[in-house]
N, CA, C and O atoms as a printed pandas DataFrame, in Angstrom:
     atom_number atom_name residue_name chain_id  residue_number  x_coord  y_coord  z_coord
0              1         N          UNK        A               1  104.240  141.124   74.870
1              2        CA          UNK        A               1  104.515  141.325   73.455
2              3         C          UNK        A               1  103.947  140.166   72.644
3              4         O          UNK        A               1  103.878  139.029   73.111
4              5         N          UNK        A               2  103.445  140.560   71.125
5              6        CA          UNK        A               2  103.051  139.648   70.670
6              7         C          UNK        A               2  103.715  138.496   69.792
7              8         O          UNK        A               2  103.807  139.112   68.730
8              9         N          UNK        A               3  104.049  137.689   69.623
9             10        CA          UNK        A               3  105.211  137.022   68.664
10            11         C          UNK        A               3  104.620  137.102   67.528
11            12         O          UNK        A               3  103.443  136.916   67.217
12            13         N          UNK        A               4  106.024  137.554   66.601
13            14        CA          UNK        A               4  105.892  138.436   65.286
14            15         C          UNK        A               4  105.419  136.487   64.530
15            16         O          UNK        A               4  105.452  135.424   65.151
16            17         N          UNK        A               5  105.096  136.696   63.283
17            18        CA          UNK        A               5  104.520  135.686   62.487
18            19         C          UNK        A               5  106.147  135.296   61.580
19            20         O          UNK        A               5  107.052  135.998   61.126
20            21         N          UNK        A               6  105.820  133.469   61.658
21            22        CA          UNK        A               6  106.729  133.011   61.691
22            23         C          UNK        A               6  107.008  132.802   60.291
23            24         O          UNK        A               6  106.205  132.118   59.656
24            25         N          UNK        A               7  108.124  133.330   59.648
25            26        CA          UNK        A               7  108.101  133.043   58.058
26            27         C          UNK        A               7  109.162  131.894   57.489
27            28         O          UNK        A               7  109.944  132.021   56.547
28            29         N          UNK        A               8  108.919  130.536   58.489
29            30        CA          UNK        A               8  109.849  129.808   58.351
30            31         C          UNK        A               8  108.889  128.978   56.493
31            32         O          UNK        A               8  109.704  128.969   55.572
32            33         N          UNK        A               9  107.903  128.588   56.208
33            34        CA          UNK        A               9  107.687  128.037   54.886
34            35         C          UNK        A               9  107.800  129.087   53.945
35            36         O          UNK        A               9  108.160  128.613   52.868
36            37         N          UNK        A              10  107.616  130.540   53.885
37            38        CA          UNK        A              10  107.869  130.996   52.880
38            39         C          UNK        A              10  109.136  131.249   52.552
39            40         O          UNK        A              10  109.450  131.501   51.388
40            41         N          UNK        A              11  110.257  131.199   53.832
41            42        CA          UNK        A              11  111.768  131.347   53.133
42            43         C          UNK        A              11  112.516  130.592   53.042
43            44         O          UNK        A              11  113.709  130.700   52.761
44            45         N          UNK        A              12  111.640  129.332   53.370
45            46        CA          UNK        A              12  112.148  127.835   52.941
46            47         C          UNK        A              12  112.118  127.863   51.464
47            48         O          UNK        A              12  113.008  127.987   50.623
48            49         N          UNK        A              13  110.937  127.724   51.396
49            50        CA          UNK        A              13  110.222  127.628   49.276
50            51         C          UNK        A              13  111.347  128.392   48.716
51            52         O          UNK        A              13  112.311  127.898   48.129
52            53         N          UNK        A              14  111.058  130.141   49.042
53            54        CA          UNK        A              14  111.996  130.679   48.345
54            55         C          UNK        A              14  113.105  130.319   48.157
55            56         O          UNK        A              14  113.381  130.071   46.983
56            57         N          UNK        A              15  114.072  130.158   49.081
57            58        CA          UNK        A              15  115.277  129.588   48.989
58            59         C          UNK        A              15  115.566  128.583   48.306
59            60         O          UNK        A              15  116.642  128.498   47.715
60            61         N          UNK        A              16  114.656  127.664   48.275
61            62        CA          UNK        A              16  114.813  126.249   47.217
62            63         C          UNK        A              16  114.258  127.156   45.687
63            64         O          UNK        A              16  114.567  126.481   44.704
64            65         N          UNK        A              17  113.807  127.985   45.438
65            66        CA          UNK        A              17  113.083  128.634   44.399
66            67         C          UNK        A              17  114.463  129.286   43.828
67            68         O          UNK        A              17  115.238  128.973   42.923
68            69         N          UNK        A              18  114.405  130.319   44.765
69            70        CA          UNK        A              18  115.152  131.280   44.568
70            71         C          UNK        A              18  116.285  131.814   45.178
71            72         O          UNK        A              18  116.468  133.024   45.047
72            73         N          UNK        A              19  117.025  131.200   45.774
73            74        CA          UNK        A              19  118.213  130.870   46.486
74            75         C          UNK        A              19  119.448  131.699   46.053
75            76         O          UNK        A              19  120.056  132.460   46.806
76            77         N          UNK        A              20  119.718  131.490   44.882
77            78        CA          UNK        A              20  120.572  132.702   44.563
78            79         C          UNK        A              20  120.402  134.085   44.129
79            80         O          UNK        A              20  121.218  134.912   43.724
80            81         N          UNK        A              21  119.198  134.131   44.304
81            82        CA          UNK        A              21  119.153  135.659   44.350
82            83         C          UNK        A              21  119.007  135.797   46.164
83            84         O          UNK        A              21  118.930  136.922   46.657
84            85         N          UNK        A              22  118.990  134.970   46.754
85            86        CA          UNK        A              22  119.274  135.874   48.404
86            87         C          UNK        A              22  117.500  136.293   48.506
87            88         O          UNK        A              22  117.255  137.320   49.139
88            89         N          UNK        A              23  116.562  135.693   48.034
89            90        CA          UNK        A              23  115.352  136.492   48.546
90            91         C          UNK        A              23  114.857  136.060   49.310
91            92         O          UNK        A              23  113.986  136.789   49.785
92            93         N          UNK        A              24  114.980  134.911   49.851
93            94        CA          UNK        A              24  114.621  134.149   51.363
94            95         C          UNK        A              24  115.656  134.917   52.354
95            96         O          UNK        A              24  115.256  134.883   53.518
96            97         N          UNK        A              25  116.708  135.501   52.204
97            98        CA          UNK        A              25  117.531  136.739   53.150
98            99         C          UNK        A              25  117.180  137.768   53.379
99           100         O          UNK        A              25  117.152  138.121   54.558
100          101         N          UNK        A              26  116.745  138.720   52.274
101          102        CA          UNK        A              26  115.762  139.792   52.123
102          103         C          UNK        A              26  114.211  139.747   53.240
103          104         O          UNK        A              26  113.885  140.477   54.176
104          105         N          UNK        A              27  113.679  138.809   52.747
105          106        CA          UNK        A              27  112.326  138.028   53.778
106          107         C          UNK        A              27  112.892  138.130   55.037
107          108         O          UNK        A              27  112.132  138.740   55.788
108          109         N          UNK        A              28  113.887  137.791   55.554
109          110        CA          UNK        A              28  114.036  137.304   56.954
110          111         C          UNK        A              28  114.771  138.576   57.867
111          112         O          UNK        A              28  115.142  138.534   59.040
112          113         N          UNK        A              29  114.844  139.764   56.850
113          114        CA          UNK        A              29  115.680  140.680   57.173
114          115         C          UNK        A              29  116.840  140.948   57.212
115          116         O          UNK        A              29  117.172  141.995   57.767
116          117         N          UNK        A              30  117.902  140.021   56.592
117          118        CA          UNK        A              30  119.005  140.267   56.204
118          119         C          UNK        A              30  119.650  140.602   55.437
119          120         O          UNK        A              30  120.165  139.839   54.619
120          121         N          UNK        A              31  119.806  141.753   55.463
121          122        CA          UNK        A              31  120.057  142.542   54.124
122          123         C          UNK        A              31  121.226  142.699   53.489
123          124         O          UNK        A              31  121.312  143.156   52.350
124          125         N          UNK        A              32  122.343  142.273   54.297
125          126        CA          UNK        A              32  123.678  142.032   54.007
126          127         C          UNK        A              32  123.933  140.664   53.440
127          128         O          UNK        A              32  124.563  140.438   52.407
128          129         N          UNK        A              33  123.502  139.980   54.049
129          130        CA          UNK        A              33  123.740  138.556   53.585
130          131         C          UNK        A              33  122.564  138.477   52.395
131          132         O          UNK        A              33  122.334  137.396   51.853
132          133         N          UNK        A              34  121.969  139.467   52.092
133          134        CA          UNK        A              34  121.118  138.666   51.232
134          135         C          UNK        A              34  121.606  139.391   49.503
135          136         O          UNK        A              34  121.187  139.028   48.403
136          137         N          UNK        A              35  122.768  140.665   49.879
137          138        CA          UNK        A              35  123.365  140.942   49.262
138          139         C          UNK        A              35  124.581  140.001   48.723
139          140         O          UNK        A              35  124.666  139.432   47.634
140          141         N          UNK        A              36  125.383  140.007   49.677
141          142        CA          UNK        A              36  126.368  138.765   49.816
142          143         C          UNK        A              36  126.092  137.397   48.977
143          144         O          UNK        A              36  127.007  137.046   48.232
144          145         N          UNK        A              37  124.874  136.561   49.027
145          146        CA          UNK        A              37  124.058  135.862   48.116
146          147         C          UNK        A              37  123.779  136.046   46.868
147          148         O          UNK        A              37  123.625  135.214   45.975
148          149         N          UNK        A              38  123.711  137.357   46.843
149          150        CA          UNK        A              38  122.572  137.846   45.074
150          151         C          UNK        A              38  124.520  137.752   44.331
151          152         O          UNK        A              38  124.667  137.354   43.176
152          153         N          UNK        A              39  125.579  138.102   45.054
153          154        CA          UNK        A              39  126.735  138.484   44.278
154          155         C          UNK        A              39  126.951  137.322   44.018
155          156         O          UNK        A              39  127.167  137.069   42.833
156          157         N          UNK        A              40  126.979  136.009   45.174
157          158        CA          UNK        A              40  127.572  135.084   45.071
158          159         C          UNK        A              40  126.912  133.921   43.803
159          160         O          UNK        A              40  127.371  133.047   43.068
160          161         N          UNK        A              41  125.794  134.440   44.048
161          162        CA          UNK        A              41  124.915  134.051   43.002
162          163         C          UNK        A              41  124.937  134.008   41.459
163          164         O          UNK        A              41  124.530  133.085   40.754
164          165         N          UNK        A              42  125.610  135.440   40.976
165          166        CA          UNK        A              42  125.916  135.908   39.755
166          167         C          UNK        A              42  127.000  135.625   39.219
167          168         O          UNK        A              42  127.254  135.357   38.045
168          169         N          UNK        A              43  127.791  135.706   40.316
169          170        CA          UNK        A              43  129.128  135.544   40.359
170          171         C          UNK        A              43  130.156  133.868   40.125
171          172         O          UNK        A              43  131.154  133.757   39.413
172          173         N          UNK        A              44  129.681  133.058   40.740
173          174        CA          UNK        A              44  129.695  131.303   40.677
174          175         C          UNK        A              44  128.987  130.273   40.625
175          176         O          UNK        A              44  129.132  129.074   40.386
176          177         N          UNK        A              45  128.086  131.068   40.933
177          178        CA          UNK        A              45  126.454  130.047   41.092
178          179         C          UNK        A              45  126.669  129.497   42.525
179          180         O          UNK        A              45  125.678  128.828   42.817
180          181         N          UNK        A              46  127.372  129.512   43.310
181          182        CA          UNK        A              46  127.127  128.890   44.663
182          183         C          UNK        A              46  126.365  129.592   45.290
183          184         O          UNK        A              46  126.191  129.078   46.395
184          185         N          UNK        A              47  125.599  130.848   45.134
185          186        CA          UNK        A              47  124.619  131.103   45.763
186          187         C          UNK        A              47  123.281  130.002   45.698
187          188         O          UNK        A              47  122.724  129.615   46.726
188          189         N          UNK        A              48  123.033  129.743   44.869
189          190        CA          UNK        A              48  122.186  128.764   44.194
190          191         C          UNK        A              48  122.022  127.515   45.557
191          192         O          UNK        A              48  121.017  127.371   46.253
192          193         N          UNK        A              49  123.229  126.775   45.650
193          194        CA          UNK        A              49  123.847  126.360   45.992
194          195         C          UNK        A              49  123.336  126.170   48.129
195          196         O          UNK        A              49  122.693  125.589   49.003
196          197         N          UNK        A              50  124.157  127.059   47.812
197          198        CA          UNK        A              50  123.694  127.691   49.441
198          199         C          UNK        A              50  122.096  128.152   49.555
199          200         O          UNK        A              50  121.554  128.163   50.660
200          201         N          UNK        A              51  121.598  128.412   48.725
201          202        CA          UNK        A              51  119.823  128.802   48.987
202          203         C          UNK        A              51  119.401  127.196   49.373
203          204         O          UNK        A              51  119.002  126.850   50.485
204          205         N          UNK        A              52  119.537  126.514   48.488
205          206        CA          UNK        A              52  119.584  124.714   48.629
206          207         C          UNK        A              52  119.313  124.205   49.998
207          208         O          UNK        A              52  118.455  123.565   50.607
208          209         N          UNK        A              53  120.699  124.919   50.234
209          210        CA          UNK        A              53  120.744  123.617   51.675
210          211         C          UNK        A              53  120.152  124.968   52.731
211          212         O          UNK        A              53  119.931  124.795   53.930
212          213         N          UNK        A              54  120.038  125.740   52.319
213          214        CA          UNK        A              54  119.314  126.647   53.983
214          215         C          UNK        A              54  117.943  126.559   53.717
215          216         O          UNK        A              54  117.221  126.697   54.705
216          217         N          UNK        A              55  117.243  126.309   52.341
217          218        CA          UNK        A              55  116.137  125.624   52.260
218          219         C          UNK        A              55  115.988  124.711   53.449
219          220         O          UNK        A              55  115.759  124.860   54.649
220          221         N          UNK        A              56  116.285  123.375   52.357
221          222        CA          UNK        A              56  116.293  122.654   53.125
222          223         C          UNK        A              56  116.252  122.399   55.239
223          224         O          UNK        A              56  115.692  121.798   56.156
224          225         N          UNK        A              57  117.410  123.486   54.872
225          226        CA          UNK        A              57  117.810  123.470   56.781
226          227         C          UNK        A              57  116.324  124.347   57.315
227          228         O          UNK        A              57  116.043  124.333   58.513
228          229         N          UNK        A              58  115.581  124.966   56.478
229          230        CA          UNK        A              58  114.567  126.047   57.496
230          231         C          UNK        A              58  113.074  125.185   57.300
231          232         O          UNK        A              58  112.141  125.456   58.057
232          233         N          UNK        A              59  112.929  124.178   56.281
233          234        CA          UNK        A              59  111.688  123.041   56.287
234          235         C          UNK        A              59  112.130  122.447   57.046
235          236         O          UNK        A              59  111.168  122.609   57.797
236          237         N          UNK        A              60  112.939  121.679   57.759
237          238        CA          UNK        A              60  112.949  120.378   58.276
238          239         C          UNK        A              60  113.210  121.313   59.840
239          240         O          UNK        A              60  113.054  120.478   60.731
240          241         N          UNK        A              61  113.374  122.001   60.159
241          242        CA          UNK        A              61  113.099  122.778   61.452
242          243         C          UNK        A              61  111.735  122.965   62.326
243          244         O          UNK        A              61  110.671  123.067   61.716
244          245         N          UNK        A              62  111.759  123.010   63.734
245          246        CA          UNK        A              62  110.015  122.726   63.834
246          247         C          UNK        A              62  109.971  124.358   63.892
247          248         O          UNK        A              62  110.938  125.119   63.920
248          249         N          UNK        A              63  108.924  124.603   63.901
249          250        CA          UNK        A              63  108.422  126.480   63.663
250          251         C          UNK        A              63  109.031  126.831   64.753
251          252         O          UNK        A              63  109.390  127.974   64.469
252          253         N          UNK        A              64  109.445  126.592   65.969
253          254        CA          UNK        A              64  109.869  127.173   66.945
254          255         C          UNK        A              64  111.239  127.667   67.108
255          256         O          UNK        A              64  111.694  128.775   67.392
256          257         N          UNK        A              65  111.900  126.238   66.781
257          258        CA          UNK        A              65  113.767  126.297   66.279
258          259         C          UNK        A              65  113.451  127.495   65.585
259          260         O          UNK        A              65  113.652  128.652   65.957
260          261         N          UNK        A              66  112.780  126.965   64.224
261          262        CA          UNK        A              66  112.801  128.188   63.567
262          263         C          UNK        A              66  113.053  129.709   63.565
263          264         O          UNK        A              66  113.944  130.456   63.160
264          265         N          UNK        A              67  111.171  129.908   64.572
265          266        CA          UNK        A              67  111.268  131.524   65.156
266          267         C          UNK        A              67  112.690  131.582   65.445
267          268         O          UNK        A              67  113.484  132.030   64.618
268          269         N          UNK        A              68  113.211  130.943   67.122
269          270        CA          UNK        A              68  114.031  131.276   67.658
270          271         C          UNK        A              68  115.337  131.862   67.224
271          272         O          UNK        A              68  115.902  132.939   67.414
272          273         N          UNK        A              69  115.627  130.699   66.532
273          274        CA          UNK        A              69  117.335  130.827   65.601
274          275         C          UNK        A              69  117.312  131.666   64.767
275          276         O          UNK        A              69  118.454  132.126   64.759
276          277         N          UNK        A              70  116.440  132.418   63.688
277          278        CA          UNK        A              70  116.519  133.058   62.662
278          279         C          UNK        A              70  115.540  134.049   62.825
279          280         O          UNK        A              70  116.047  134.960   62.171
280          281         N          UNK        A              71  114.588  134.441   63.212
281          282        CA          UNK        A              71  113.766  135.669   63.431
282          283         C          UNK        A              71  114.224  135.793   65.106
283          284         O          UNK        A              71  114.343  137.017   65.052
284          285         N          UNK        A              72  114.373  135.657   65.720
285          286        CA          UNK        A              72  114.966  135.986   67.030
286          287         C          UNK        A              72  116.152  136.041   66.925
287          288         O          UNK        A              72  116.419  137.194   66.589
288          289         N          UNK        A              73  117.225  135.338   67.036
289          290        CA          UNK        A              73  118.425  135.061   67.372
290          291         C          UNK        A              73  119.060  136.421   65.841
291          292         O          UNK        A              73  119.613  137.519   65.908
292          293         N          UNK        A              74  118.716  135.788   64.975
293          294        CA          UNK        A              74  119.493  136.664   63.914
294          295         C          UNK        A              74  120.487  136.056   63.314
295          296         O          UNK        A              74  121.336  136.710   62.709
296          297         N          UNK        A              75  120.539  134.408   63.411
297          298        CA          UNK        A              75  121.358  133.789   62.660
298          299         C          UNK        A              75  121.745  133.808   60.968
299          300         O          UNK        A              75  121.153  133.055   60.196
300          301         N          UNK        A              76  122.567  134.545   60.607
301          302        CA          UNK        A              76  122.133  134.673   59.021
302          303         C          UNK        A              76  122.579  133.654   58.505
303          304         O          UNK        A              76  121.755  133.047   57.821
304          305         N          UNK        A              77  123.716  133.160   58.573
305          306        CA          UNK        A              77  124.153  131.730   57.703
306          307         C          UNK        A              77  124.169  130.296   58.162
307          308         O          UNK        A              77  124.851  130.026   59.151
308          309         N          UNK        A              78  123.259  129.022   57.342
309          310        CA          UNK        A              78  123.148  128.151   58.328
310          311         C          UNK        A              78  122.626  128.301   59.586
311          312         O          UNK        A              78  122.616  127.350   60.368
């Protein structure tokens, strides 16, 4: 099998971009949580918030952690 392409910088950016709307969740295939986000978003601004630091947490990851934990594994939060 071929390993799918790794979208750890574009849902980094987004997330620091655009974090509370959940579109770095959407990207990664999570469609619940990326719902969960867009509410939390509208709703208190801690979506915002939380896009921030999972930014953060998916740049400073090496591409592999990356793949693994979140396009493999299916980790949606943190």
């Amino acid at each position: 099998m071929e390993k799918q392409e790794n979208k750890k910088v574009l849902a980094g950016v987004l997330a620091i971009l655009l974090g509370g709307l959940g579109v770095h969740k959407f990207i990664l295939g999570y469609t619940k949580e990326g719902i969960i986000q867009l509410i939390l978003g509208f709703a208190c601004g801690i979506g915002a918030v939380i896009g921030l630091i999972e930014g953060i947490i998916y740049l400073t990851k090496s591409d592999e952690d990356f793949y693994n934990t979140y396009q493999v594994g299916k980790k949606g939060w943190f």
